[in-house]
C-alpha positions as CSV (number, residue, x, y, z in Angstrom):
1,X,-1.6,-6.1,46.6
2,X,-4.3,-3.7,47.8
3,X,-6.8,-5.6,50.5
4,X,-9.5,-7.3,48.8
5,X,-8.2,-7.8,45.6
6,X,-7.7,-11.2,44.4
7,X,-3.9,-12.4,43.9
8,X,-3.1,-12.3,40.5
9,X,-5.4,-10.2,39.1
10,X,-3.1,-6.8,37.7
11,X,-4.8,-3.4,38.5
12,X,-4.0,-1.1,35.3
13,X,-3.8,2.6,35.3
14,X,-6.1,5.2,34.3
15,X,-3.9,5.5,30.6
16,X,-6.0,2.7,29.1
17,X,-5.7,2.9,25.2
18,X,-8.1,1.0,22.7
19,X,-5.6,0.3,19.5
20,X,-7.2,-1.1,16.3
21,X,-4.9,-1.6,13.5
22,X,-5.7,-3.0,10.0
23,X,-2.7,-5.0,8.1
24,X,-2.5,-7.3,5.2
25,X,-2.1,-10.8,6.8
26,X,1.2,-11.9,5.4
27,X,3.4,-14.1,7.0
28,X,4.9,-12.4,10.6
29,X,2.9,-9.2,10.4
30,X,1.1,-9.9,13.8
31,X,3.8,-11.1,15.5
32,X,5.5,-7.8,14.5
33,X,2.4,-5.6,16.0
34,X,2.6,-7.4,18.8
35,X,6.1,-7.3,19.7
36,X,6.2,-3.5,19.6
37,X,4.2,-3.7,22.2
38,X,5.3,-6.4,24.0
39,X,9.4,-4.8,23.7
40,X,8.1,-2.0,25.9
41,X,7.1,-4.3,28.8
42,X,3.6,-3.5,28.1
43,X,0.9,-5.9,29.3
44,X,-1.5,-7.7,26.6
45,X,-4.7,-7.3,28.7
46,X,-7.0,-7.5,25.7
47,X,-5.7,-9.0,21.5
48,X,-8.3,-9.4,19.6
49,X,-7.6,-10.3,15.9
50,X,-10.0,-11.1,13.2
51,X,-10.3,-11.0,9.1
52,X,-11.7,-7.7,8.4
53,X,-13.0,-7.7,4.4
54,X,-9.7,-8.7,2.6
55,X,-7.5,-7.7,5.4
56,X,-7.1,-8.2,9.3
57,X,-7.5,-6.6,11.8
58,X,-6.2,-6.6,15.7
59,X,-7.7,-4.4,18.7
60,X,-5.5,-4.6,21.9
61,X,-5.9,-2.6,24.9
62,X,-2.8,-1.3,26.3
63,X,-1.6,1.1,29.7
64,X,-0.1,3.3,28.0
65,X,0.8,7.3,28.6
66,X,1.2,9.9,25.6
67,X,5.3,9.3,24.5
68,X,4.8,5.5,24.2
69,X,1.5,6.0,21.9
70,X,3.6,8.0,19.8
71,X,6.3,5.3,19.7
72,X,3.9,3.0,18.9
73,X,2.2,4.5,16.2
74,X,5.8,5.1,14.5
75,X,6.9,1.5,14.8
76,X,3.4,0.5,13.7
77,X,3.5,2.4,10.3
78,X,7.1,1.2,9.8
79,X,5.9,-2.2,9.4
80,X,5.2,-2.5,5.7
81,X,1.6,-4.5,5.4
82,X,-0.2,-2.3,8.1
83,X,-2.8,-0.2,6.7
84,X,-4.1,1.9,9.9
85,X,-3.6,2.5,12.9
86,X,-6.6,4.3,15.4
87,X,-6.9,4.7,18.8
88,X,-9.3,5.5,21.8
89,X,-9.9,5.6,25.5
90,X,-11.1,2.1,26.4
91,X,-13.6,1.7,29.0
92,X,-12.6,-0.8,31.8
93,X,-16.4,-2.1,31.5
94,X,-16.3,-2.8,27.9
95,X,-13.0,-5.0,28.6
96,X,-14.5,-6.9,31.7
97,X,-18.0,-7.6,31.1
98,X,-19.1,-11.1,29.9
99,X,-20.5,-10.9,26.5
100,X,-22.6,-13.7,24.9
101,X,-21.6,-15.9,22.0
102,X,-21.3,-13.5,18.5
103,X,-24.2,-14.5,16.8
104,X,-26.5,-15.7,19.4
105,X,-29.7,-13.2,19.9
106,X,-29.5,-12.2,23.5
107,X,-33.0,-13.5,24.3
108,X,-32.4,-16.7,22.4
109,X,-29.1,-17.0,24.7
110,X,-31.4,-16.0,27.9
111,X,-34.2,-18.4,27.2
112,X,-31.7,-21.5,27.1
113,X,-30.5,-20.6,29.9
114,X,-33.4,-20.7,31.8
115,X,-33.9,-24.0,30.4
């Protein structure tokens, strides 16, 4: 562990990848998005699923280099209820920085705490 960084906190590479996948939420779909990932030995930093219209979606943040996205991608679209699969460069801020509450106006949210 480099000096000055807290035990237990993992330092990832600069590969980070923003997934966001849209699938039909039938019974074991997520699990099965998940576990391609998770059958590489690839850390879960960030999951992030939510109902998205009449489907789901799920955003995860992986480490990843060029060979596994295409992997990924593969196993993704062989899974029969997913719809799309996107990707990006995720920023290390936008995955760290505290957010407030969805649905609570930032100045409502810095006025109670004031309070």
């Amino acid at each position: 562990m480099p000096a000055g960084q807290p035990a237990g906190r993992r330092r990832y590479g600069g590969n980070m990848q923003s997934f966001q996948i849209r699938y039909r939420n039938t019974q074991g779909t997520l699990m099965r998005i998940l576990n391609a990932a998770s059958r590489r030995a690839l850390d879960l930093p960030v999951v992030h699923a939510e109902a998205a219209g009449h489907d789901h979606q799920v955003t995860l943040a992986l480490d990843v280099n060029q060979k596994q996205v295409g992997q990924l991608y593969r196993e993704w679209y062989g899974i029969a209820d997913v719809i799309k699969v996107s990707s990006g460069a995720a920023h290390a801020a936008e995955w760290t920085a505290a957010h407030p509450p969805a649905g609570v106006p930032m100045e409502e949210s810095r006025a109670a705490a004031r309070a």
